[in-house]
N, C-alpha and C positions, 0 to 999 in steps of 0.2 A: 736634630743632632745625628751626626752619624753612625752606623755601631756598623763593627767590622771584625771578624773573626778571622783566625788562622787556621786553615785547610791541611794538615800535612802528615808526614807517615812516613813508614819504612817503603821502599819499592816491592818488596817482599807483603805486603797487606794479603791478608786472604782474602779469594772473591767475594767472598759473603759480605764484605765490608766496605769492600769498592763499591759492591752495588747500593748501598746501604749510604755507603758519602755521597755520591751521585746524587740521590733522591733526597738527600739532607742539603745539600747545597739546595736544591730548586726551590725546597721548601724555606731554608734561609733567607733567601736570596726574596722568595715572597714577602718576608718578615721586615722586607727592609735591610737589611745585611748584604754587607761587600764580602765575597771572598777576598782573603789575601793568600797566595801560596808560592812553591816555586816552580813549576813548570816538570817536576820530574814526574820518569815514569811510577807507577803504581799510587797512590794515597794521591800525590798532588792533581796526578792527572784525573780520576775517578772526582774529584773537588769540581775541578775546571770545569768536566762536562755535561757537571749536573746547572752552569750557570746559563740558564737561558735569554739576559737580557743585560748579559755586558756588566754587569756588577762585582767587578773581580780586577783584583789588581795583582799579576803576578810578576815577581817578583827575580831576575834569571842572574847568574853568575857572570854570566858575560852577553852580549845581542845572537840570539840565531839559537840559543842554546835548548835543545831536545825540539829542534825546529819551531818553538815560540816565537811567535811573532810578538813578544810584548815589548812595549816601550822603558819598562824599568828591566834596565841591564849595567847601569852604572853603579860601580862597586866605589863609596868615596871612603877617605880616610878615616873618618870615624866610625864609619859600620865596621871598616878594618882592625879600630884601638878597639871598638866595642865589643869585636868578637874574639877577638887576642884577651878580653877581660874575661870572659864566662869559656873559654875552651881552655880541659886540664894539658892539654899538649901540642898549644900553639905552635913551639917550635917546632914542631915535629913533623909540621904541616907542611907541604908542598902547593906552590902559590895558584893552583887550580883550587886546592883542599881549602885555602884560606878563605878566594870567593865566594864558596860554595856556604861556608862558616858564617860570614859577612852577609849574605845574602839573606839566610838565616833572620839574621837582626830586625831587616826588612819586613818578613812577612809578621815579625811579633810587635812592634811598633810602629809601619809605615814609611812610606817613602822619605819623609823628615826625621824618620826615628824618634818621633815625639809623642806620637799618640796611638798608646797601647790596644791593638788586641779586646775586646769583652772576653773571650775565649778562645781557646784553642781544642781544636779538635783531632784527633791523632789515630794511630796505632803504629805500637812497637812492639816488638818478640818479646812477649812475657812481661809486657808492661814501664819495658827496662827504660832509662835513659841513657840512650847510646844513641851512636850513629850522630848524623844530620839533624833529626830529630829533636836528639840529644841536647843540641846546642840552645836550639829555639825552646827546650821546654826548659833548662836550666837559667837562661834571662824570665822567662814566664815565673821561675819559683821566686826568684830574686824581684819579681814586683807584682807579686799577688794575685797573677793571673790566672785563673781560673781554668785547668786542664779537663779535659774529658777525653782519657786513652781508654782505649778500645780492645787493648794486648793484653790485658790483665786478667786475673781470673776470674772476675765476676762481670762482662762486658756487660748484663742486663741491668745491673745496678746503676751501671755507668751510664747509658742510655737513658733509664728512666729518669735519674738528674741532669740529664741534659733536655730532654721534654719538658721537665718542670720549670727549670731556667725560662727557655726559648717560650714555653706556653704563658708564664707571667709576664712577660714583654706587655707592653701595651701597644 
């Protein structure tokens, strides 16, 4: 079976943490795990480069976007209702902002929106949910999924449940 995790962050991630996703993807990515993320800078990118054997599905708002060459850039209507569902200020949105939201959906369920996530892996300023982020961990509460943010203030605790997770894998 497959197991596939979400890679993603603020673009603002501290180094310490970039370097830290980096070497957590290679190791994931050992485990048998697919990154999913979106091609941005900071958090997504430090995911990407730790995947050394193509196991990564990313995920982009539109084709070319932060010069990714990925094949998922196709925004459809449901990842669109989907994320007009879990964002408090849809309208608010300008139709770059929406893709970006929509995109979002993607890296938490998949190119068919059907098959969630085992976890997600993150950081955000002070733990918060906002941002980009925001969106993809606000459908993660709404179906169970299992967060490990990294902005918080006890990021060692968070880590250490995230070892334990990934070490009882078989």
């Amino acid at each position: 079976m497959e197991k596939y995790y979400a890679g993603i962050g603020s673009r603002g991630t501290p180094l310490v943490w970039l370097t830290w996703f980096t070497a957590l993807a290679t190791r994931l990515e050992a485990k048998g795990y697919t990154l999913r993320s979106g091609g941005a800078n900071g958090a997504d990118s430090a995911f990407e480069a730790g995947v050394v054997h193509g196991k990564k599905d990313i995920f982009l708002p539109w084709q070319g976007f932060n010069n990714n060459q990925s094949q998922y850039f196709m925004i459809d209507e449901h990842a669109l209702n989907m994320a007009k569902e879990y964002h408090p200020r849809w309208n608010s949105l300008k139709p770059a902002g929406k893709k970006f939201m929509a995109r979002n959906c993607y890296q938490v369920l998949g190119y068919l929106l059907s098959h969630p996530s085992d976890f997600i892996v993150c950081w955000t300023p002070d733990g918060l949910i906002k941002g980009g982020t925001g969106q993809a961990l606000r459908i993660a509460a709404a179906l169970d999924i299992p967060v490990f943010n990294f902005g918080g203030p006890n990021p060692n605790a968070v880590k250490q449940e995230l070892v334990s997770l990934v070490q009882g894998e078989k």
